[in-house]
C-alpha positions as CSV (number, residue, x, y, z in Angstrom):
1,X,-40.6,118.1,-16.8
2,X,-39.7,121.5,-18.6
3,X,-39.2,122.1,-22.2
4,X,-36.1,122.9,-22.1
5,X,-35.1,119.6,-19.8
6,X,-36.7,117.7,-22.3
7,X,-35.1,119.8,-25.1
8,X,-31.6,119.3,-23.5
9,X,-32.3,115.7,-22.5
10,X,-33.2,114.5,-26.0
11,X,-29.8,115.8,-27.5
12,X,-28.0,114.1,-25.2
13,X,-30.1,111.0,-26.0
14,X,-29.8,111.5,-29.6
15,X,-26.0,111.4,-29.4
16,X,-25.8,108.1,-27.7
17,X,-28.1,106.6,-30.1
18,X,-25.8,108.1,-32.6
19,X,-22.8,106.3,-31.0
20,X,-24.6,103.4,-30.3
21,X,-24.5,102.8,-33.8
22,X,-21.2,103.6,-34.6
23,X,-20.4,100.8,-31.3
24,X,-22.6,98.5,-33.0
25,X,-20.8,99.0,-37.0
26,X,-17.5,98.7,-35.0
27,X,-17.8,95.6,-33.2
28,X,-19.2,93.5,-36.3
29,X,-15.9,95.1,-38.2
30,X,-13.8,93.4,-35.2
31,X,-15.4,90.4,-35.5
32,X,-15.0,90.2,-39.3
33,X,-11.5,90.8,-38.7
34,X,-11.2,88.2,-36.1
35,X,-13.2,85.8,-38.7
36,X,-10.1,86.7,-41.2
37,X,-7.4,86.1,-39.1
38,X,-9.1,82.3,-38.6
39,X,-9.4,82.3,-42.1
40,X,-5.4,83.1,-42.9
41,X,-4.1,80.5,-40.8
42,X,-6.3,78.1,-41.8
43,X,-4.8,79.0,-45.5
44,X,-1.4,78.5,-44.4
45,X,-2.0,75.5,-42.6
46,X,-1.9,77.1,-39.2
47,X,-5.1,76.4,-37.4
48,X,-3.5,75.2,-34.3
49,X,-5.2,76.7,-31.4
50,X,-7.5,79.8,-32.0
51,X,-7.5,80.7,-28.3
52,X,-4.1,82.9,-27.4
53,X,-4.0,83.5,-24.4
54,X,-0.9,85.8,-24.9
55,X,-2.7,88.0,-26.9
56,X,-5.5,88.5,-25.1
57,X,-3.6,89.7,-22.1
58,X,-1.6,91.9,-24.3
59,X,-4.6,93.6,-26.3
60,X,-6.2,93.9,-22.1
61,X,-3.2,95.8,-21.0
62,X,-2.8,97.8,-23.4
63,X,-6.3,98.9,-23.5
64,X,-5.5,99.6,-19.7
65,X,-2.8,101.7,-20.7
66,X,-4.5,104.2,-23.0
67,X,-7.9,104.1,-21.3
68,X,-8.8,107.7,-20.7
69,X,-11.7,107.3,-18.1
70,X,-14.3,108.1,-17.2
71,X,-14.9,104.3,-17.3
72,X,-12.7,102.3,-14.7
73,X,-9.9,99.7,-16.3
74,X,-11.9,97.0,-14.8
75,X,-14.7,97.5,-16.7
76,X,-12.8,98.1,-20.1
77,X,-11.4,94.9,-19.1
78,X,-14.6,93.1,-19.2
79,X,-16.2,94.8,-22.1
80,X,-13.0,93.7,-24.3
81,X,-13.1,90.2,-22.5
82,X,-17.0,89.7,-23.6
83,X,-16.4,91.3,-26.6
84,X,-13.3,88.7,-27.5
85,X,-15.3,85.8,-26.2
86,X,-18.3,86.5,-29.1
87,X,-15.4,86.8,-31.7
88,X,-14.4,83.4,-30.5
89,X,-17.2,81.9,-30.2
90,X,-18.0,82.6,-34.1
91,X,-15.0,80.5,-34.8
92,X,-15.7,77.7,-32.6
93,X,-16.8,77.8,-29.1
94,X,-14.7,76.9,-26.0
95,X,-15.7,74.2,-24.4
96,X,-14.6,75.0,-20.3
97,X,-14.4,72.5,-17.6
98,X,-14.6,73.7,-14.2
99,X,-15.8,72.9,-10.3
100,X,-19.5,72.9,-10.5
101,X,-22.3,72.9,-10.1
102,X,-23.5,76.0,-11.6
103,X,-23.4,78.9,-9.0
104,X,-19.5,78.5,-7.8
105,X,-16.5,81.1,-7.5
106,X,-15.5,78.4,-10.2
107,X,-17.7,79.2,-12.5
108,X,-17.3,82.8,-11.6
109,X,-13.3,82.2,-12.6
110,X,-14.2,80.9,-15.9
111,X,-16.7,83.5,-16.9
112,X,-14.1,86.6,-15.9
113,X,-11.4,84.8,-17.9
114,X,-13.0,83.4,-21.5
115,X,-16.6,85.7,-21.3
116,X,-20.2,84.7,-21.4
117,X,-20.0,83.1,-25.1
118,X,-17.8,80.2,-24.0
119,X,-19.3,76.9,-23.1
120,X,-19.4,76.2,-19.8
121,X,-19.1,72.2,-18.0
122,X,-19.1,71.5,-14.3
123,X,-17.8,69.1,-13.3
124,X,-18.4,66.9,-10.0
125,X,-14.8,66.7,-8.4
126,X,-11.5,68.9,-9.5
127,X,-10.1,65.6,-10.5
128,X,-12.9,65.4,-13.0
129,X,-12.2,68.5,-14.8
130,X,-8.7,67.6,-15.2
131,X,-10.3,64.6,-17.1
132,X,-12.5,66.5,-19.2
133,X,-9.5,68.0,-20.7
134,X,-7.4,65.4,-20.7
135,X,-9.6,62.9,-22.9
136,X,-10.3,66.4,-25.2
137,X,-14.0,66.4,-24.2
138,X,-13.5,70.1,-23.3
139,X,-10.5,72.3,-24.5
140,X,-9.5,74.5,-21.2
141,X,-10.2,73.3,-17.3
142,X,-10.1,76.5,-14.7
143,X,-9.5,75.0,-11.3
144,X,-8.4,77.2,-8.0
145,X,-5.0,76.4,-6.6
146,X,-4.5,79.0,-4.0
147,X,-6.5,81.2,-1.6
148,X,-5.0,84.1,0.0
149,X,-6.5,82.9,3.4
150,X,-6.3,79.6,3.5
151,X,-3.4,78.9,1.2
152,X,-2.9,75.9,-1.2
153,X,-5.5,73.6,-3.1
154,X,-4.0,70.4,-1.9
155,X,-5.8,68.3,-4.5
156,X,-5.0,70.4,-7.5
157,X,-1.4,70.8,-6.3
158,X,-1.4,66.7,-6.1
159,X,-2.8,66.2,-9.8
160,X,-0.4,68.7,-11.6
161,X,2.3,66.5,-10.5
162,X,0.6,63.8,-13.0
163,X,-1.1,65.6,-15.4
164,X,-0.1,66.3,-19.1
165,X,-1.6,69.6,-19.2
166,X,0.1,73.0,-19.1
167,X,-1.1,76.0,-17.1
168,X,-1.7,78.6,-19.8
169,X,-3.4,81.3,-18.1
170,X,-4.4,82.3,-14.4
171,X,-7.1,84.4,-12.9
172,X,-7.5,85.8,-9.6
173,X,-10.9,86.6,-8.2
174,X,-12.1,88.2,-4.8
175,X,-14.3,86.0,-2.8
176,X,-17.2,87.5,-1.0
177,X,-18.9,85.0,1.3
178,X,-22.4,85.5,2.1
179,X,-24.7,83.4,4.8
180,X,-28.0,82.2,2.7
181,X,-31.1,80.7,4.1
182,X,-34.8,80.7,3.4
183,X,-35.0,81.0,6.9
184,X,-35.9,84.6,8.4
185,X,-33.2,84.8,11.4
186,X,-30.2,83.3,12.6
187,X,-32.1,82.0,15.9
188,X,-33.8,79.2,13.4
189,X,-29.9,77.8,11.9
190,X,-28.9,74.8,13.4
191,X,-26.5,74.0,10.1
192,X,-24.2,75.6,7.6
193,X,-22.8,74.1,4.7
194,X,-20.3,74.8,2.5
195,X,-17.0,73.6,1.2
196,X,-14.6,73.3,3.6
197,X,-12.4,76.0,2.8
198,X,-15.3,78.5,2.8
199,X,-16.2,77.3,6.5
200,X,-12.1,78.0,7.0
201,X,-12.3,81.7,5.8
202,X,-15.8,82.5,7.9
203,X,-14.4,80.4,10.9
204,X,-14.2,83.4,13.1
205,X,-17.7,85.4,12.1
206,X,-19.5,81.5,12.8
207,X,-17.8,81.6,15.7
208,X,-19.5,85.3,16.9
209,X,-22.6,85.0,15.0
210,X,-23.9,81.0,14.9
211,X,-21.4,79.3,17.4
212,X,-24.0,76.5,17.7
213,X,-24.8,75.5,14.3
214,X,-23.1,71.9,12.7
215,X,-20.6,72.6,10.3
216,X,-21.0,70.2,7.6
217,X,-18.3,70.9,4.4
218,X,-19.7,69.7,1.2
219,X,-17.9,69.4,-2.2
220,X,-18.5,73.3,-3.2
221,X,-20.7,76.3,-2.0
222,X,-23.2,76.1,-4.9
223,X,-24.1,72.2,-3.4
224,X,-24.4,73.9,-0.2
225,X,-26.6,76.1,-1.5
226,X,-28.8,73.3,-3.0
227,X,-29.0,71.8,-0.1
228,X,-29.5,75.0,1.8
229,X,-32.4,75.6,-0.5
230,X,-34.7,72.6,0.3
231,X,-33.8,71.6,4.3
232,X,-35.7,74.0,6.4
233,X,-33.4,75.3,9.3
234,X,-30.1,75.1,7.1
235,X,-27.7,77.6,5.9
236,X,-24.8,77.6,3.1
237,X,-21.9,79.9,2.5
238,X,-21.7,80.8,-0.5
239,X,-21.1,83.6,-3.8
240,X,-23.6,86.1,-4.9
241,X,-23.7,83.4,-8.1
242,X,-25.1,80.6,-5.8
243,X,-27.6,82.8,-3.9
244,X,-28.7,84.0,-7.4
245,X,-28.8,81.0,-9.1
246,X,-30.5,78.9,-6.2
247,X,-33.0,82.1,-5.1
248,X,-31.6,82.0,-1.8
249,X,-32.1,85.3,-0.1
250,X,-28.9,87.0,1.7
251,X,-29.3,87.0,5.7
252,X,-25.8,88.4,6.3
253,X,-23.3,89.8,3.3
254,X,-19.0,89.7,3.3
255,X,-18.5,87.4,6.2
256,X,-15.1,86.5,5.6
257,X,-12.5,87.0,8.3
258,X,-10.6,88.1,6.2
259,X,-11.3,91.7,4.0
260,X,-9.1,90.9,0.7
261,X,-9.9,87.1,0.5
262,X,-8.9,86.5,-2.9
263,X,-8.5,82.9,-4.9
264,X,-5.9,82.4,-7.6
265,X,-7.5,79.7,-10.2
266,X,-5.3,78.1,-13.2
267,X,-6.4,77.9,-16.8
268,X,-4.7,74.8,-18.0
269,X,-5.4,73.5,-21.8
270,X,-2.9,71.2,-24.2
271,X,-0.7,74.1,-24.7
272,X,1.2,77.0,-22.6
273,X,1.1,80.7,-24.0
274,X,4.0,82.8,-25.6
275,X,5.6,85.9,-23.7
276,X,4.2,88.9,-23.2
277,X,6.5,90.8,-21.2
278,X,4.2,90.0,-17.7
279,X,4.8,86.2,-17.3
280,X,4.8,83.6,-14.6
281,X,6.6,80.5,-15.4
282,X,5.1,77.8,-12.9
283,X,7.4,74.2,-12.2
284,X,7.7,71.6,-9.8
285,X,10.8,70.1,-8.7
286,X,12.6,68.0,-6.1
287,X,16.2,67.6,-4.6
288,X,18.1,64.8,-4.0
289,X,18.3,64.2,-0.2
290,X,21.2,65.9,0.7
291,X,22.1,69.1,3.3
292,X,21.9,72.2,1.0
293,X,20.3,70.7,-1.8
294,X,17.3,73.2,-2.4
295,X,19.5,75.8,-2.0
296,X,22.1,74.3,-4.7
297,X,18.7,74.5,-6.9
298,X,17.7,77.6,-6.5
299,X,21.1,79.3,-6.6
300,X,21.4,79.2,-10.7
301,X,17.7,81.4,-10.4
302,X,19.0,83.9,-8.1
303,X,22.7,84.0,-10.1
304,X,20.1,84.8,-12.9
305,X,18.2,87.5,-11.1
306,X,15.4,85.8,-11.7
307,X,12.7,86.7,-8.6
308,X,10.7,83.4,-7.4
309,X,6.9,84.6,-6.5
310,X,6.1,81.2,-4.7
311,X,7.7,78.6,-3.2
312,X,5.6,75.5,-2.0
313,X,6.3,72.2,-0.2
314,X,3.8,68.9,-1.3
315,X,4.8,65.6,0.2
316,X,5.7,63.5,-2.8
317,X,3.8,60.3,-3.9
318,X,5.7,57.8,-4.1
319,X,7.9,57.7,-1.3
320,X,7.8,58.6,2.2
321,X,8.9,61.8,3.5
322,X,10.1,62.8,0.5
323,X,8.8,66.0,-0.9
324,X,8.6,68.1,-4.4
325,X,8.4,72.1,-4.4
326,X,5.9,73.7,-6.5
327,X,7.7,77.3,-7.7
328,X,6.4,80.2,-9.6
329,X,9.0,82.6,-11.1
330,X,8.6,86.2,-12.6
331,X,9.1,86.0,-16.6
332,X,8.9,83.1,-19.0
333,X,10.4,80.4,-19.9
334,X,11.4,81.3,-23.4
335,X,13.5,84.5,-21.8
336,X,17.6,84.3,-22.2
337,X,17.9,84.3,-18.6
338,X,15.1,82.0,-17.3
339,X,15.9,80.0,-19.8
340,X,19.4,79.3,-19.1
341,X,19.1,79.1,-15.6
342,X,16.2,76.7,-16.0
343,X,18.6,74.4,-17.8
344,X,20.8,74.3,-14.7
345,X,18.2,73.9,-12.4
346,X,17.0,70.6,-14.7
347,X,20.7,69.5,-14.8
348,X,21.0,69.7,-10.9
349,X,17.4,68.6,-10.1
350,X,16.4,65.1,-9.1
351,X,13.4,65.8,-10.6
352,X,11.4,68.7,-12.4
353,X,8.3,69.6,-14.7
354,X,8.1,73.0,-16.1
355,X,4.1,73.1,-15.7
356,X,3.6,76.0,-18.1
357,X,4.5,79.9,-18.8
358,X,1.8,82.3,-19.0
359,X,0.5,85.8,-18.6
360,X,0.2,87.6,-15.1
361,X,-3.6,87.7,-14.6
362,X,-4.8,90.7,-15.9
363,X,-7.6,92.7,-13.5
């Protein structure tokens, strides 16, 4: 290496230790702030909840709005997240119940929404970590409802209905599924394993590449790739978490059928979130038994100009061949409009549970 390489290289180097520093002064001054802020409301009586999820998403956006690159918006958006999560975290910790075990898209959800400093709990079933919320043994749950391939969550759908919880948050997160073994080639498989809407979304590539191998679903990918990890001749499906986490090298990478598989999870807690000016407000409601009723219902929203981003059909529990509709509508619940025509829609309903209003997931 020259001298003048070296020469040139050690300025640079000496400037990024230089703002290194200044990074480092900055982000303790955050966090004292963030520190003050707990320690005004506490003052004034106002502890309440120290996670808002309504600010977050505005500080993210607006990050996005004035960031001048070179770095991507994406990774601003997880540098602030992390950041946000540690400021937390000196305050009290989140405790966050989600779909384990450790190595799922799950897990992945909850780390891309409340950071690395939160306090993460898997949990056996989905109805379990709507339990560890409920009985205030963890403060948020992040469950998935939606896939962009295979649709609905059936068994989340089925335990909103009941739950008290509100849907404060949501975050959406592309699913790459990857084919793990410790075996060497695809001529030794004779099973795959993975939850059954993973085997859904790679039906077609199993189809080409392993047409003979059992299918066997299992309660999520990261207990596929347990199992994967100690049967000789089995395979799982599975994240780039699991094959990590379980040492499971990669024999074939992104075989969905599909190129933007995506999942949508929920963030529910004890509370919803204020507005922000990008809001979803989520409900579900049915209508009495009549020709025209659901479109009685959602006249009043479309009088309104209120758009509706989702409309979904669950049978309902307790009687037969009778259904509720599970809606998600542009804006929140708290705005003039929404809020008025909300009122008519509960007037003309036979039933309906406004589930929660929060932020648009922010990438």
């Amino acid at each position: 290496m020259s001298d003048d390489l070296q020469q040139a290289l050690a300025g640079v180097r000496a400037d990024i230790d230089r703002i290194d520093g200044q990074l480092l002064e900055l982000l303790n001054e955050r966090a004292r702030c963030a520190q003050r802020v707990g320690d005004i409301k506490a003052e004034h009586g106002e502890g309440g909840h120290i996670y808002r999820p309504e600010r977050e998403a505005q500080v993210l956006r607006r990050l996005q709005e004035v960031n001048p690159g070179p770095l991507p918006s994406e990774n601003i958006t997880f540098f602030f997240r992390e950041v946000m999560s540690a400021c937390l975290s000196l305050e009290q910790p989140l405790s966050i119940a989600f779909l384990g075990p450790l190595g799922t898209f799950s897990e992945s959800a909850a780390t891309k929404h409340f950071g690395h400093a939160a306090n993460l709990l898997p949990q056996a079933s989905i109805d379990d970590v709507f339990r560890e919320v409920e009985s205030g043994h963890a403060h948020y749950a992040v469950v998935p409802v939606e896939n962009s391939t295979e649709g609905a969550v059936g068994r989340t759908m089925d335990l909103l209905l009941a739950t008290p919880l509100k849907i404060c948050g949501e975050v959406v997160v592309r699913i790459h599924q990857n084919l793990l073994s410790t075996e060497a080639d695809f001529s030794a498989i004779t099973k795959v394993y993975s939850h059954a809407q993973s085997l859904a979304q790679c039906h077609e590539w199993l189809n080409r590449m392993l047409p003979k191998a059992q299918r066997i679903s299992v309660g999520s990918n990261a207990q596929a790739a347990q199992l994967a990890a100690a049967e000789a001749g089995a395979a799982a499906i599975a994240g780039e978490a699991a094959a990590s986490r379980y040492k499971l090298p990669r024999l074939a990478e992104n075989i969905e059928d599909e190129p933007n598989n995506t999942t949508r999870f929920l963030v529910l807690g004890k509370h919803d979130a204020g507005p922000t000016g990008r809001d979803k407000t989520s409900l579900i409601m049915s209508a009495p038994n009549r020709t025209g009723a659901l479109h009685e219902l959602l006249q009043p929203l479309s009088l309104a100009g209120v758009s509706m981003c989702r409309l979904e059909s669950r049978p309902a529990r307790n009687a037969l061949w009778e259904y509720v509709f599970y809606v998600d509508l542009e804006g929140h619940r708290d705005e003039p409009m929404l809020k008025a025509a909300l009122e008519t829609l509960a007037a003309n309903a036979a039933y309906l549970k406004i589930l929660g209003a929060y932020p648009v997931a922010v990438y």
